[in-house]
C-alpha beads as a LAMMPS data file, in Angstrom:
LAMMPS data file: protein, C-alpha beads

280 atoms
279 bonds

1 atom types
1 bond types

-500.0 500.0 xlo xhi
-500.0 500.0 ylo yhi
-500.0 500.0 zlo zhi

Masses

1 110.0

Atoms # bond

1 1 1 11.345 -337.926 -153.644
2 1 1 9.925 -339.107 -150.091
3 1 1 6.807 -337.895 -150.723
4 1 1 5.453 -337.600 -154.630
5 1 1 4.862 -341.732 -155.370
6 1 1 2.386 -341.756 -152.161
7 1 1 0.720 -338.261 -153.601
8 1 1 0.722 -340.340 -157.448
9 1 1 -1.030 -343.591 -155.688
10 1 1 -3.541 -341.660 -153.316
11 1 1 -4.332 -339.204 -156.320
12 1 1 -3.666 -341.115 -159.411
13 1 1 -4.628 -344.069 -158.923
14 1 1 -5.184 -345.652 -161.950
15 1 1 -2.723 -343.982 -164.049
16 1 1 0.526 -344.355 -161.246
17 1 1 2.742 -345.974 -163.705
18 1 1 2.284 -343.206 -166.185
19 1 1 2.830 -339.888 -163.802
20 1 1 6.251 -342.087 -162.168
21 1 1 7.609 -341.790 -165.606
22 1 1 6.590 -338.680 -166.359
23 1 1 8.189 -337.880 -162.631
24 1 1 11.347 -339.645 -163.783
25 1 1 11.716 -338.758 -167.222
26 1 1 11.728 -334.781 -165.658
27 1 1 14.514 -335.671 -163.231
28 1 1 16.490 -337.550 -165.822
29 1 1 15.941 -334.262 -168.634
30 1 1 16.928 -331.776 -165.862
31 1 1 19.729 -334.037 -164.444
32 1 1 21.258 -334.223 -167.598
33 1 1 20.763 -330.804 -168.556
34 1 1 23.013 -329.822 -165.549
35 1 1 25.907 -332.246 -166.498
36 1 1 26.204 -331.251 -169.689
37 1 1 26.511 -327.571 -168.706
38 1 1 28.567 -327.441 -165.684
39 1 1 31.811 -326.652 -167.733
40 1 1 30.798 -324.264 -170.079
41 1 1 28.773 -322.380 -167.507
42 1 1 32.203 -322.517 -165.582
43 1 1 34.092 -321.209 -168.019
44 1 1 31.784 -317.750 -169.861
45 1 1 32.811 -315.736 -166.264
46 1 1 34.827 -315.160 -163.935
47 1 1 32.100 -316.661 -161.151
48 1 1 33.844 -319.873 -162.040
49 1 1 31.980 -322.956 -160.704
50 1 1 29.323 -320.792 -158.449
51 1 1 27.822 -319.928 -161.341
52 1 1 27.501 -323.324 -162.454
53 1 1 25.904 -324.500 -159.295
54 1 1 24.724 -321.293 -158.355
55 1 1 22.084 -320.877 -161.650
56 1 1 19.586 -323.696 -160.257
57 1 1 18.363 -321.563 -157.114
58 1 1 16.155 -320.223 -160.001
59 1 1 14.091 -324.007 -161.175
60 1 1 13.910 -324.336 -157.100
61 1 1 12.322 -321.029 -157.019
62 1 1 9.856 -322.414 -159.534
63 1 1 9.117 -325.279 -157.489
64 1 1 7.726 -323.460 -154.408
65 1 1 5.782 -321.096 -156.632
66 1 1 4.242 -323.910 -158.426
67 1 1 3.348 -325.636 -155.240
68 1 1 1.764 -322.357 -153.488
69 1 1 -1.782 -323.090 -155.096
70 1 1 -2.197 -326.448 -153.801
71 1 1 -1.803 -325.565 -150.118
72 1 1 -5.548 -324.144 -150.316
73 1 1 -6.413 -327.153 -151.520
74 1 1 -4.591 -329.385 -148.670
75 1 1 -5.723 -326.923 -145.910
76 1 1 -8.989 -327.409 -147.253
77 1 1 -9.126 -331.608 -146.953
78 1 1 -7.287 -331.160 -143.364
79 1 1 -10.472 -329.527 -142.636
80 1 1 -12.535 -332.173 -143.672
81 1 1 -10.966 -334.730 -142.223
82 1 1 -10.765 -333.250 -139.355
83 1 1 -15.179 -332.969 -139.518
84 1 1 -15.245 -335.984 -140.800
85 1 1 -12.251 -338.347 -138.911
86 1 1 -12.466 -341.895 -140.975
87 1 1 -10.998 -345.171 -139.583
88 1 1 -8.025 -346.592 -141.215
89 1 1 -7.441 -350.259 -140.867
90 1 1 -3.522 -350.324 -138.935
91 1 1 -0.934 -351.241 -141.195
92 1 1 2.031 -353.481 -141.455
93 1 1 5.142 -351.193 -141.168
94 1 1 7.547 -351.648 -143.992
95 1 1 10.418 -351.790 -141.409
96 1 1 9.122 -355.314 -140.274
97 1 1 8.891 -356.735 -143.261
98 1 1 11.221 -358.865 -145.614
99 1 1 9.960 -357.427 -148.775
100 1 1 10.425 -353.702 -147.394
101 1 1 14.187 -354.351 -146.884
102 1 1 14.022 -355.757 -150.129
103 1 1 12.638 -352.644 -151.838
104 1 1 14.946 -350.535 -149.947
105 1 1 18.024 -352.574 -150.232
106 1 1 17.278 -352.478 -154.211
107 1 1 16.939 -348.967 -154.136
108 1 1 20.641 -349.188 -151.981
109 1 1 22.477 -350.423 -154.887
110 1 1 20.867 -349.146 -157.840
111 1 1 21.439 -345.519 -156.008
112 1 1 24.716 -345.982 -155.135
113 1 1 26.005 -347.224 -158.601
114 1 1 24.507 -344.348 -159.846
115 1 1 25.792 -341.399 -157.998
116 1 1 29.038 -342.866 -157.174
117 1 1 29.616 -342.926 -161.553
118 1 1 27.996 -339.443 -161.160
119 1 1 31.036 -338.306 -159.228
120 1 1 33.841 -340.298 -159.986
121 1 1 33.270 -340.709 -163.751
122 1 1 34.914 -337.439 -164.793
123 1 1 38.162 -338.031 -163.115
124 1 1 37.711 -341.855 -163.985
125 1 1 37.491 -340.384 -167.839
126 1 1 40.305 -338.231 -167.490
127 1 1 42.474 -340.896 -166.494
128 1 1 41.823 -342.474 -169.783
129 1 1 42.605 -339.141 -172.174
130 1 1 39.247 -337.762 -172.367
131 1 1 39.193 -334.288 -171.679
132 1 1 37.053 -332.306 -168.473
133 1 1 34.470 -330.718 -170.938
134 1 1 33.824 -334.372 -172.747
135 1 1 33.440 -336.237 -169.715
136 1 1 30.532 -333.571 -168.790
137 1 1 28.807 -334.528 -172.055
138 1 1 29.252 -338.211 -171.638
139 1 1 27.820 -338.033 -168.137
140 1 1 24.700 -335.760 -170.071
141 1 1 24.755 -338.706 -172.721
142 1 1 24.493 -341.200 -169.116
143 1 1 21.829 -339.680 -168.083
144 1 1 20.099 -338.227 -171.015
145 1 1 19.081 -341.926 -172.734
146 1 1 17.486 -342.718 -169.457
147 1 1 14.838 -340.862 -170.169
148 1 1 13.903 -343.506 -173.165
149 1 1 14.074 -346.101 -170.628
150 1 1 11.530 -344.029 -168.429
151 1 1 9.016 -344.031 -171.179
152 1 1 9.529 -347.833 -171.926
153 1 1 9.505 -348.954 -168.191
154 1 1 6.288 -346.528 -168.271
155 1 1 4.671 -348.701 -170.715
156 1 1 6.154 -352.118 -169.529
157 1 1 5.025 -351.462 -165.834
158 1 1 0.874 -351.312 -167.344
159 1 1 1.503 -354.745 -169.094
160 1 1 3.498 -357.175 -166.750
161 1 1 2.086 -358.685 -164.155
162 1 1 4.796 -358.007 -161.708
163 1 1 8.531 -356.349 -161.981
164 1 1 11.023 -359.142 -161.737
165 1 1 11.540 -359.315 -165.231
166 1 1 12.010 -354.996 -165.704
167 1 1 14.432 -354.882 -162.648
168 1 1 16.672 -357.686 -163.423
169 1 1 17.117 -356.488 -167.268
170 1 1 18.127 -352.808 -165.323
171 1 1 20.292 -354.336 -163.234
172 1 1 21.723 -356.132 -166.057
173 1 1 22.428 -353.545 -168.467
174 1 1 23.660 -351.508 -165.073
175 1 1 25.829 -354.395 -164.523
176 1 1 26.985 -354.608 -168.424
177 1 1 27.561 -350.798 -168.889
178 1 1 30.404 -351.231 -165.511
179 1 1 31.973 -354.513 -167.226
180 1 1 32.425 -352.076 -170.211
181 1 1 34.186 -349.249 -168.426
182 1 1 37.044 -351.375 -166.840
183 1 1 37.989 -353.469 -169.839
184 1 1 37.345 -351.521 -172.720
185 1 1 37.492 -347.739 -171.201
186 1 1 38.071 -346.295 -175.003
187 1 1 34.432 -347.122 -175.987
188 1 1 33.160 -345.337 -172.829
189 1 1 30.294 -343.591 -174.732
190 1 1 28.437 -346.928 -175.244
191 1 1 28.730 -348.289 -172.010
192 1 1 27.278 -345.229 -170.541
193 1 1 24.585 -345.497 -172.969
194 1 1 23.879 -348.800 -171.346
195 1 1 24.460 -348.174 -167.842
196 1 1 22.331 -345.394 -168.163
197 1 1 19.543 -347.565 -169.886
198 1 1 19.614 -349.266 -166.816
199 1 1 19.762 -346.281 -164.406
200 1 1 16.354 -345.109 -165.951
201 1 1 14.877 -348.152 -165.855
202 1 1 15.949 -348.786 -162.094
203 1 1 14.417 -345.842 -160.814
204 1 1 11.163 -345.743 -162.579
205 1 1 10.766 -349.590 -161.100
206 1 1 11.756 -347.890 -157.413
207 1 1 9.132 -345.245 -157.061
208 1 1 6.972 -347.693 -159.013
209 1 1 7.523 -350.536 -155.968
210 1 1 6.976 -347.762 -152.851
211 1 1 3.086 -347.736 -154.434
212 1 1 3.289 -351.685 -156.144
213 1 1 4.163 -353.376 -152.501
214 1 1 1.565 -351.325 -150.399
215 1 1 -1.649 -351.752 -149.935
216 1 1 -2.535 -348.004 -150.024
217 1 1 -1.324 -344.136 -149.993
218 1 1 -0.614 -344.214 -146.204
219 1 1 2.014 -347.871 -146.717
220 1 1 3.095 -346.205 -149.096
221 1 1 4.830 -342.965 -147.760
222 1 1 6.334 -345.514 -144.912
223 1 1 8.016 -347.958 -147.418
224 1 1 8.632 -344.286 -149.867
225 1 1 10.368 -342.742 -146.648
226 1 1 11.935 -346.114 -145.253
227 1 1 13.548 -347.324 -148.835
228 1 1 14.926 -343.637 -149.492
229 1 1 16.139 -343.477 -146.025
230 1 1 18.000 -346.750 -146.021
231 1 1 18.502 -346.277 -149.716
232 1 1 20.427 -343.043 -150.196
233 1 1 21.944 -343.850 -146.499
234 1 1 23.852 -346.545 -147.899
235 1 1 23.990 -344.637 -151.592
236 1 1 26.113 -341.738 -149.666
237 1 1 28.718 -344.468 -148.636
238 1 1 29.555 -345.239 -152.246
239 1 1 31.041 -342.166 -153.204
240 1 1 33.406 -342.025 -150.463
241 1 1 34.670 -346.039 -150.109
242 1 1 35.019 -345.519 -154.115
243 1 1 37.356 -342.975 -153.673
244 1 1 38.937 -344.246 -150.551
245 1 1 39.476 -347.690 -152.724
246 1 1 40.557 -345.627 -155.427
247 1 1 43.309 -343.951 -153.139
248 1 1 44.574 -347.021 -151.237
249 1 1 44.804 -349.323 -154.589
250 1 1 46.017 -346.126 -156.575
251 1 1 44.114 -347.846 -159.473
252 1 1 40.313 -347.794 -160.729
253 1 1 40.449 -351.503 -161.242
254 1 1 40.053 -352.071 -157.501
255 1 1 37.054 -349.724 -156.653
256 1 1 35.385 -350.209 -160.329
257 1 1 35.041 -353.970 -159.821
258 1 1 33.773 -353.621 -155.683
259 1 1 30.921 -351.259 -157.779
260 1 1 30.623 -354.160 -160.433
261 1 1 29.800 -356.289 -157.355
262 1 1 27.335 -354.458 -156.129
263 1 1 25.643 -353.952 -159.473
264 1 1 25.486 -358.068 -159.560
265 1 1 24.033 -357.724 -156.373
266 1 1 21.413 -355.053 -157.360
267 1 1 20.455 -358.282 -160.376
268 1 1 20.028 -360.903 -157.001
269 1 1 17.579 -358.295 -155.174
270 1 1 15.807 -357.463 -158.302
271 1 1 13.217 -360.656 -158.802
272 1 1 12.727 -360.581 -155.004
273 1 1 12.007 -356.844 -154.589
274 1 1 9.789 -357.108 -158.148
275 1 1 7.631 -359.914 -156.831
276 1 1 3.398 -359.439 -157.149
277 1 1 3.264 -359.006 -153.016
278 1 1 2.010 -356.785 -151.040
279 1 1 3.520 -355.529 -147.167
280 1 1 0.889 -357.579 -145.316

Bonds

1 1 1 2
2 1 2 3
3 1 3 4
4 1 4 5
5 1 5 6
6 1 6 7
7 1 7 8
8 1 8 9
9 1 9 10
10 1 10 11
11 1 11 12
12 1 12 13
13 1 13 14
14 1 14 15
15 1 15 16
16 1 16 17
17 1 17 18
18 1 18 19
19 1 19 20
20 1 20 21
21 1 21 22
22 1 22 23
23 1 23 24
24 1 24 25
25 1 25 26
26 1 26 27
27 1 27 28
28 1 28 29
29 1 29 30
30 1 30 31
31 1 31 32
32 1 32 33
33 1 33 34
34 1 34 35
35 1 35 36
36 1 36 37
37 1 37 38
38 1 38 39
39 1 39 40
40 1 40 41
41 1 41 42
42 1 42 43
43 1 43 44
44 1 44 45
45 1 45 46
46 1 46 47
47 1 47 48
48 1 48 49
49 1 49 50
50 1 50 51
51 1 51 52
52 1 52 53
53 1 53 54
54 1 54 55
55 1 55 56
56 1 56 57
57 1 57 58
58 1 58 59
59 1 59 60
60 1 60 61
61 1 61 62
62 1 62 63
63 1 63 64
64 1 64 65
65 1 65 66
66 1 66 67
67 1 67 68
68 1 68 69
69 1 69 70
70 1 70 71
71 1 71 72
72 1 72 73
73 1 73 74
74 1 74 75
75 1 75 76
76 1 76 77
77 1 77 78
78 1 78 79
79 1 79 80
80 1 80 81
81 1 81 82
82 1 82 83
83 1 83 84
84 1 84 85
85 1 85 86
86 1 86 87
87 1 87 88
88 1 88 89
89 1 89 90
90 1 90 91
91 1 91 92
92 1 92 93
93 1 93 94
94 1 94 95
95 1 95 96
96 1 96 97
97 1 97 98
98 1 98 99
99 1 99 100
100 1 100 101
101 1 101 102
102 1 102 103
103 1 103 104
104 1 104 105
105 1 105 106
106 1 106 107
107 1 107 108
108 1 108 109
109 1 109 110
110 1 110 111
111 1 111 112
112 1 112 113
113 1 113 114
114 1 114 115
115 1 115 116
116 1 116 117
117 1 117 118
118 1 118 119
119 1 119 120
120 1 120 121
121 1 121 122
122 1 122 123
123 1 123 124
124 1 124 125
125 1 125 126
126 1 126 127
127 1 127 128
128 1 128 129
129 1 129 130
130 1 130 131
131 1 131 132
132 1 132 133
133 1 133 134
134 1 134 135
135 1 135 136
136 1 136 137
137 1 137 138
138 1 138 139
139 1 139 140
140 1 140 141
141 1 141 142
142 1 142 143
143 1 143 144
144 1 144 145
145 1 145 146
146 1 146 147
147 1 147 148
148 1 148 149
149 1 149 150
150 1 150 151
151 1 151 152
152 1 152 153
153 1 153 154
154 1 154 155
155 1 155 156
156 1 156 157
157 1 157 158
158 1 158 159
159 1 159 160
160 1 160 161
161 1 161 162
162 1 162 163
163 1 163 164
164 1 164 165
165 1 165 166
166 1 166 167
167 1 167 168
168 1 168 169
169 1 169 170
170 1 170 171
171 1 171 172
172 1 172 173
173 1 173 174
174 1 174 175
175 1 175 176
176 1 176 177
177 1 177 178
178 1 178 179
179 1 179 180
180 1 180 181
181 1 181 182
182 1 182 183
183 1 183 184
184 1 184 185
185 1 185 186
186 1 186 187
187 1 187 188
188 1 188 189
189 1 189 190
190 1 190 191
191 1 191 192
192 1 192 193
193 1 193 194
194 1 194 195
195 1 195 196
196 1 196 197
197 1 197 198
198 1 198 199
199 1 199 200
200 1 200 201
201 1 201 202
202 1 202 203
203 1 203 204
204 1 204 205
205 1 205 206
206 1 206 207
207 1 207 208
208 1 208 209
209 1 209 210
210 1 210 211
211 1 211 212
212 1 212 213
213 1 213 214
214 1 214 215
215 1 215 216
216 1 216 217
217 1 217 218
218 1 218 219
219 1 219 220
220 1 220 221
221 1 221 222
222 1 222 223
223 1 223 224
224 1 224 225
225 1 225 226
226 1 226 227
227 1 227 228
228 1 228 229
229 1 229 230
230 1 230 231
231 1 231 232
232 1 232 233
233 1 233 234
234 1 234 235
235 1 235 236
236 1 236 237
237 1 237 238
238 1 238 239
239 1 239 240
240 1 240 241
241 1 241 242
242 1 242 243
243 1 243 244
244 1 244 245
245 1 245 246
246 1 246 247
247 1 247 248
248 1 248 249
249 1 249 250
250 1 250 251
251 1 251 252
252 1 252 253
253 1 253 254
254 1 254 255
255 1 255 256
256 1 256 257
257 1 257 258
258 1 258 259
259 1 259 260
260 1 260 261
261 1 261 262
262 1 262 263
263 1 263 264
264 1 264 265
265 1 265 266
266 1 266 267
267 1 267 268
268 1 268 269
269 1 269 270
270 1 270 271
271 1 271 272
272 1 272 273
273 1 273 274
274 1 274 275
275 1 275 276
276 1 276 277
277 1 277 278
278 1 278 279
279 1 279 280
C-alpha cells in the first residue's frame, strides 16, 4: 500500500489515475471475494475458520512469485545510479506541511469508517435478525459495488481539475450509507450499497492524492508512507473504541453515531485535502 502509488507516479506517469483504479478495483474484487466466503468456507470441514483464513497464504504466494522478475530489473537501475549518482533538488517533507496532515487525516477517517463496519457489521446485522451467513454477503455486496466507484473515480480523476468535488460526494454517500444503518437497519442492503459507493471512491482519491500533492516519485513515498502511517494508526483505534462504546452504552446507537461523526468529519477534510496544491 506504502509503496505501489510512488512506483505508479515514477513509472506511469501519465496514466497514474488509470493503474490506481485498476490497483483499487483488485483490492476491492479480492476483498469482497473473501467476505463473501468466510462462512461457507467455515462450514464444508471440520478446519472450521482456519480454513477460511488459512486459504489466502496461496494469492500471497502469488504475489512474491510475480514480483521475483522485477528484482533483476531494480538491481539493475541500483547499478546505474550508483555510475551515474544524479542530484535531486531537497524536498519539503510531508510531515511539515498542512496539506500532508490533511491527506493523512482524510485517509484517518475514511479508513477507519471502513474497517471498523468491516468488523462490527456482522454482529451489528445480527442484532437486527439477519443471519451470520447473510451478513457475510452483505459485507461482499459493501465491498463488491466499490469496485464501480473505482472505475468512475478512475475516469473522474483524468477530467477534474482537482478532487474536492470526488472526495466530498465519497464522504457523503459514506456519511449517508451510516445515517441509513441506525434509523432504518431493515433496508441494510442499500445503505451498504451506498456506503460502499463511497468507500471505493475514498480510496481511489487517497492513493490518487499521495502522487496529486507531490511534486515527484520521491514526495511521494514520504506523504504514501506518512498518510498510511498516521492513517491506519488512527484507523486501528476505531475498531476497538467502537466496540468499547458498544459495550459501555450496551446499544449500537451510541458507537454508530460517534462513527457518523467522524464520517461528517471525513466531508470537512475532503475539499481541503482535494485542493490543486502541491507539498512545497
Amino acid at each position: 500500500n506504502v509503496l505501489l502509488p510512488p512506483l505508479i507516479k515514477r513509472d506511469f506517469k501519465h496514466h497514474t489515475a488509470k493503474y490506481i483504479g485498476l490497483y483499487a478495483s483488485t483490492m476491492a474484487i479480492t476483498a469482497s471475494i473473501a467476505s463473501g466466503v468466510a462462512v461457507p468456507l467455515a462450514q464444508i470441514s471440520n478446519a472450521g475458520w482456519h480454513l477460511s483464513v488459512g486459504v489466502w497464504v496461496i494469492p500471497a504466494l502469488v504475489a512474491v512469485f510475480a514480483w521475483l522478475p522485477l528484482l533483476k530489473t531494480a538491481h539493475r537501475q541500483q547499478r546505474q545510479s550508483v555510475a551515474c549518482p544524479a542530484k535531486s533538488a531537497p524536498l519539503k517533507s510531508p510531515w511539515r506541511s498542512a496539506l500532508g496532515w490533511q491527506v493523512s487525516l482524510f485517509m484517518a477517517l475514511q479508513s477507519m469508517v471502513f474497517y471498523t463496519l468491516i468488523d462490527w457489521y456482522t454482529p451489528y446485522a445480527q442484532s437486527q435478525g439477519f443471519s451470520q451467513e447473510n451478513a457475510g454477503w452483505q459485507l461482499f455486496i459493501y465491498q463488491a459495488v466499490s469496485i464501480f466507484a473505482n472505475l468512475a473515480c478512475m475516469s473522474a480523476l483524468k477530467k477534474l481539475k482537482d478532487q474536492r468535488l470526488i472526495g466530498f460526494t465519497a464522504s457523503l454517500a459514506i456519511f449517508i450509507g451510516l445515517a441509513g444503518l441506525l434509523m432504518l437497519p431493515a433496508c441494510a442492503l442499500i445503505w451498504l450499497v451506498i456506503a460502499g459507493l463511497g468507500a471505493g471512491a475514498s480510496m481511489v482519491t487517497c492513493l490518487s492524492l499521495f502522487n496529486l500533492r507531490a511534486t515527484d516519485h520521491r514526495q511521494a513515498a514520504q506523504l504514501s508512507g506518512m498518510a498510511q502511517c498516521v492513517g491506519y494508526g488512527i484507523a486501528a483505534l476505531g475498531p476497538l473504541f467502537f466496540g468499547m462504546l458498544h459495550q459501555a452504552s450496551q446499544s449500537w446507537t451510541l458507537p454508530l453515531s460517534v462513527l457518523l461523526a467522524m464520517s461528517a468529519l471525513q466531508m470537512v477534510l475532503a475539499p481541503l485535502a482535494g485542493r490543486a496544491k502541491h507539498i512545497e
